[in-house]
C-alpha positions as CSV (number, residue, x, y, z in Angstrom):
1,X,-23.7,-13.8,23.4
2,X,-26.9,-15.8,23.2
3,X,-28.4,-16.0,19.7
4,X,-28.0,-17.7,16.3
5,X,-25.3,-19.8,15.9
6,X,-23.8,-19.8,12.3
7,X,-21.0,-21.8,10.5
8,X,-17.7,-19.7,9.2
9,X,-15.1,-20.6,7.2
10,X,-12.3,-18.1,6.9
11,X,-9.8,-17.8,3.4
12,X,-6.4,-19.0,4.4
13,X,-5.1,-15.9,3.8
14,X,-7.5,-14.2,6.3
15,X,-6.6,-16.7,9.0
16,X,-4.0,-15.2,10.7
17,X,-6.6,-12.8,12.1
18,X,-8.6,-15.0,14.0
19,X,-8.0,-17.0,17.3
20,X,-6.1,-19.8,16.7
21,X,-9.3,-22.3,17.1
22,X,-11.0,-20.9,14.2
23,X,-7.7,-21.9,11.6
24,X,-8.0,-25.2,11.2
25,X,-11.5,-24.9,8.8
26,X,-15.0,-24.5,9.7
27,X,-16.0,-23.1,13.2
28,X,-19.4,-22.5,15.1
29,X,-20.1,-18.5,16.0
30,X,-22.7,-17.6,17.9
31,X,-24.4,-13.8,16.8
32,X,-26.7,-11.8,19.1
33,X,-29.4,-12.0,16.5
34,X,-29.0,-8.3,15.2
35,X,-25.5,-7.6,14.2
36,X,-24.4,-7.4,10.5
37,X,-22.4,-9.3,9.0
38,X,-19.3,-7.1,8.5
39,X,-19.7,-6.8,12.1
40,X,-19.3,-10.3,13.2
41,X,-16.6,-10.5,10.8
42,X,-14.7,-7.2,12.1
43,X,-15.4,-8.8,16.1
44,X,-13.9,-12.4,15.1
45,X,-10.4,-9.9,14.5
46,X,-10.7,-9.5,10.5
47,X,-10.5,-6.0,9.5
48,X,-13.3,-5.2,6.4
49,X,-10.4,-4.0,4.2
50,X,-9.0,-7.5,4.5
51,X,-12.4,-9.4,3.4
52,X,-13.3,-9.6,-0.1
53,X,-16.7,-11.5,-1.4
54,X,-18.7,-12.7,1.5
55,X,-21.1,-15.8,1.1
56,X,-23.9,-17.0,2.5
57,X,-24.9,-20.8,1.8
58,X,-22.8,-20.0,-1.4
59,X,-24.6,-16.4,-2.6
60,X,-22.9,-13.5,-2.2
61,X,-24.1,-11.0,0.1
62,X,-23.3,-7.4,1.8
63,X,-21.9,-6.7,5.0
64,X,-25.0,-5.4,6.0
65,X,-26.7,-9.1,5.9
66,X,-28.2,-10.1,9.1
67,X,-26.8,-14.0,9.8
68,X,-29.2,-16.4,10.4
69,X,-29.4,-19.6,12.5
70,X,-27.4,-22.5,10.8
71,X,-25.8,-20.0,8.1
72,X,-22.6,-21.1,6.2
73,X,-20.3,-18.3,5.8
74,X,-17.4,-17.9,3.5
75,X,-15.2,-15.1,4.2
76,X,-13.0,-14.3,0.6
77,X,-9.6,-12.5,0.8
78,X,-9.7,-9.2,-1.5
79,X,-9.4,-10.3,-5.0
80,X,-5.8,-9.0,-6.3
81,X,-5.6,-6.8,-8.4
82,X,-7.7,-5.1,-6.5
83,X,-9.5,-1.7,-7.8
84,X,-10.0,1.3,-5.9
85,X,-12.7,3.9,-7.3
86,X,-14.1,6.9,-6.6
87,X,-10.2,8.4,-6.7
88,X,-6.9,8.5,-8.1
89,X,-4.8,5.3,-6.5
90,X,-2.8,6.9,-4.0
91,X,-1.2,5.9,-0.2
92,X,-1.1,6.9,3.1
93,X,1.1,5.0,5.1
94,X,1.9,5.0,9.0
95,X,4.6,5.8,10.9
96,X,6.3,2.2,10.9
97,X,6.2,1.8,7.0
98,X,8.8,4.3,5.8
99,X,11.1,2.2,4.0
100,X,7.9,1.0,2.2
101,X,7.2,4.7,1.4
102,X,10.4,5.7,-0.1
103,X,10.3,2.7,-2.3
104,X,6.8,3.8,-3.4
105,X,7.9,7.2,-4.1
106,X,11.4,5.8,-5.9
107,X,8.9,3.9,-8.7
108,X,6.5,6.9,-8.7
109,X,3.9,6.0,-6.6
110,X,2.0,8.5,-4.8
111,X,2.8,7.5,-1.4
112,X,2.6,9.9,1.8
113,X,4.1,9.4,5.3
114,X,4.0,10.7,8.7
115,X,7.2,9.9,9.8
116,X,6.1,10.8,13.0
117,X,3.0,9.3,15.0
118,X,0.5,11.3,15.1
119,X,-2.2,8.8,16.1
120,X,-4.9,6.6,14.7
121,X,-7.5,9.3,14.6
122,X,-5.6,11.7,12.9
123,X,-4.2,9.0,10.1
124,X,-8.0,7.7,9.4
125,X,-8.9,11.4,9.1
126,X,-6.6,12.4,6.6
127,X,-6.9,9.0,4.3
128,X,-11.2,10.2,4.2
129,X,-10.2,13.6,3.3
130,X,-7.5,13.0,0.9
131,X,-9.3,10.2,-0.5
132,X,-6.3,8.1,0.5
133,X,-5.2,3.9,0.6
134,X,-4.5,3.6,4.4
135,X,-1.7,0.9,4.7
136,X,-0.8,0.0,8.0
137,X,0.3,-3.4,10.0
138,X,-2.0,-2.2,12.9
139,X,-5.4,-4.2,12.9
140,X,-6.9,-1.8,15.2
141,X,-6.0,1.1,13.0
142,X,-7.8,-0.6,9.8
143,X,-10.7,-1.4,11.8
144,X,-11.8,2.7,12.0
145,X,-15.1,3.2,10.3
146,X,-13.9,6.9,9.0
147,X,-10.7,5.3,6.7
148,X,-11.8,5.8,2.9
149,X,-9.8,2.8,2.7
150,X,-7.0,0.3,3.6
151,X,-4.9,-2.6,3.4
152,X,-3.1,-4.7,5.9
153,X,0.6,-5.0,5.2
154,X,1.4,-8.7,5.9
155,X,5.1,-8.7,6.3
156,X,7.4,-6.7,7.9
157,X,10.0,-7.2,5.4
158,X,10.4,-4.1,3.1
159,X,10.9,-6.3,-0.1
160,X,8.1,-8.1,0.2
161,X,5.9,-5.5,1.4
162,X,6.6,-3.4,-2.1
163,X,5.8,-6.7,-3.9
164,X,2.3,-7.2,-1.9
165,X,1.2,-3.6,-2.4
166,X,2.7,-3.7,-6.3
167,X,0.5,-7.0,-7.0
168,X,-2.7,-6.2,-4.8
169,X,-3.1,-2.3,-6.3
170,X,-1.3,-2.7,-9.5
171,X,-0.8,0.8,-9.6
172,X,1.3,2.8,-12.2
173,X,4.6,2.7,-12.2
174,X,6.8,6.1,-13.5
175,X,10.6,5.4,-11.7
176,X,12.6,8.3,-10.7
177,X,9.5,11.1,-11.1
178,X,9.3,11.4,-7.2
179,X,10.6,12.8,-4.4
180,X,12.1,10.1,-1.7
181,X,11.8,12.6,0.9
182,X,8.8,14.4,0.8
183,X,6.5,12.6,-1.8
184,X,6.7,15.6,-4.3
185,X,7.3,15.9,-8.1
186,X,10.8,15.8,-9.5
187,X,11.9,17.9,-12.2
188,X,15.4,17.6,-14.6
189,X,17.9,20.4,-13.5
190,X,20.9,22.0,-15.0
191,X,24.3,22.0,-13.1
192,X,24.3,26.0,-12.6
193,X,20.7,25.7,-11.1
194,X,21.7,23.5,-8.4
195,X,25.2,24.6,-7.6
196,X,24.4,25.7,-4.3
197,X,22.6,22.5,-3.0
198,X,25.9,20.4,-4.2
199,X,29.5,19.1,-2.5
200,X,32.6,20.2,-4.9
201,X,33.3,16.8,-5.2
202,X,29.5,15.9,-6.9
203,X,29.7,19.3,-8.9
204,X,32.8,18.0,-10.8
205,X,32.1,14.3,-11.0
206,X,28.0,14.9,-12.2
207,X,26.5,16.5,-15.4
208,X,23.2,15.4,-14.9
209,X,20.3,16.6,-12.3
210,X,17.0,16.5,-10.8
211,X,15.7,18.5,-8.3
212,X,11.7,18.5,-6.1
213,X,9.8,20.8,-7.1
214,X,8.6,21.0,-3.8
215,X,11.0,20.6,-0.7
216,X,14.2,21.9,-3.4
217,X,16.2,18.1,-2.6
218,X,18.5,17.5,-5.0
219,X,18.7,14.2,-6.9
220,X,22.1,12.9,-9.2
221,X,23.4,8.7,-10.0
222,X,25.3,9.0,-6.6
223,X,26.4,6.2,-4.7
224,X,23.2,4.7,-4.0
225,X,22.2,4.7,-7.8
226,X,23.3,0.6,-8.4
227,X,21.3,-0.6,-5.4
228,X,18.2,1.7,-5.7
229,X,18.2,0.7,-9.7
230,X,18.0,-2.7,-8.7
231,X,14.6,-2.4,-6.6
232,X,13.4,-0.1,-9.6
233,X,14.0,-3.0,-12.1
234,X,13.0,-6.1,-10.2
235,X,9.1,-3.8,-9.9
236,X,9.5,-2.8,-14.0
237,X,10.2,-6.6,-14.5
238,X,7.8,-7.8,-12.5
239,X,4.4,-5.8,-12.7
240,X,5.0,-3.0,-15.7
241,X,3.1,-4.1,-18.7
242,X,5.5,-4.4,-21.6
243,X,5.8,-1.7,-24.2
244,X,4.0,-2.2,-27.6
245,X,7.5,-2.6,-29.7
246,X,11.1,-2.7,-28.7
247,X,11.7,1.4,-30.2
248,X,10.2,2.7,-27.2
249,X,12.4,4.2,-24.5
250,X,11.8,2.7,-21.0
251,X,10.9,4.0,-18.1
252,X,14.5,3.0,-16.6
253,X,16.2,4.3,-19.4
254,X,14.6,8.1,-18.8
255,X,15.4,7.9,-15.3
256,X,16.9,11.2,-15.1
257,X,19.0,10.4,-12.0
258,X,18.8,8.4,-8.8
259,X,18.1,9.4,-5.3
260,X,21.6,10.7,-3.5
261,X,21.6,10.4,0.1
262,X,18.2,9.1,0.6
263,X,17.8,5.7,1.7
264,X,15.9,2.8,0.0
């Protein structure tokens, strides 16, 4: 490439997406004269989703600037919480991410998964046409244009992957409302209703029910109950605003049973 040369400095928290020799600060990056902005950025390994305020000499601009010869820019990280219009805050996530999914679903999150792979095309496709947050630890996958939108997940453990998507999207937490399995509304059940879908052993031992209104999966506080409330209070504790007084019941209290059989 034979053109302008600019200055770029990267946010920390963006550096892990570029080659090792642009890390340590500012870098030199010679442009071809006519490519945007968001396109050097995208071609130095930094997905758009990723970048947040871009500056030029200090003034913001769009990713559709044209970089000039001698240009400083300043590539921001998304600013947290970050706010998603145009649609309800819901997910899409990819075939790797399923733990991350269930634990979505478990605190009410609208949160779909292919728990098979059915490619990057297909993903970006449906996240446009559902209007749907892509999140994915594939770069590649984040940089398709056709994505309505996405967010790198930065670690590939599933604790702190709930606590990264909790804090960036701050979205709104209603425990125990959701499916595990298929993503679909739960609704409160009486014993008689569900007798089929139960062991002998649950039907004596349980009073108290939910079942999906969509795939029929039937929900009781099995043996899983203690360590899936623990997940569901640590994300209460740590992002749910608190309730105007102390008379109002909370959202762990309602919980009208816990997810039997499905894993966290």
């Amino acid at each position: 490439m034979n053109g302008p040369e600019i200055h770029l400095e990267v946010d920390p928290e963006l550096r892990l997406f570029v080659a090792h020799e642009r890390r340590r600060g500012r870098s030199a990056v010679t442009t071809d004269g006519s490519s945007t902005l968001g396109h050097v950025v995208e071609s130095l390994g930094i997905p758009l989703t990723e970048a947040g305020q871009l500056l030029v000499d200090g003034r913001p601009v769009p990713a559709s600037h044209i970089p000039g010869a001698g240009e400083l820019v300043e590539v921001r990280a998304v600013e947290r919480p970050q706010r998603v219009p145009g649609a309800p805050l819901r997910f899409l996530l990819d075939v790797h991410l399923g733990t991350l999914a269930r634990r979505l679903r478990l605190l009410g999150v609208d949160a779909a998964y292919e728990s098979e792979d059915i490619g990057d095309a297909a993903l970006a496709t449906r996240s446009a046409d559902e209007r749907r947050v892509l999140l994915s630890r594939d770069r590649g996958l984040l940089h398709r244009r056709e994505i309505w939108a996405g967010a790198y997940v930065y670690s590939d453990r599933p604790e702190d992957q709930l606590h990264d998507v909790l804090e960036r999207f701050s979205p709104h937490l209603a425990p125990w409302t959701r499916c595990t399995a298929c993503n679909g509304p739960l609704k409160a059940a009486d014993k008689d209703s569900v007798s089929d879908h139960l062991e002998h052993g649950t039907r004596r031992s349980y009073d108290v029910f939910a079942q999906c209104t969509e795939c029929d999966r039937v929900y009781w506080r099995g043996a899983h109950h203690s360590r899936l409330d623990a997940i569901v209070t640590k994300a209460l504790d740590d992002f749910a605003p608190a309730p105007p007084d102390d008379t109002e019941e909370s959202d762990r209290d309602r919980a009208p049973s816990s997810p039997s059989g499905a894993g966290d």
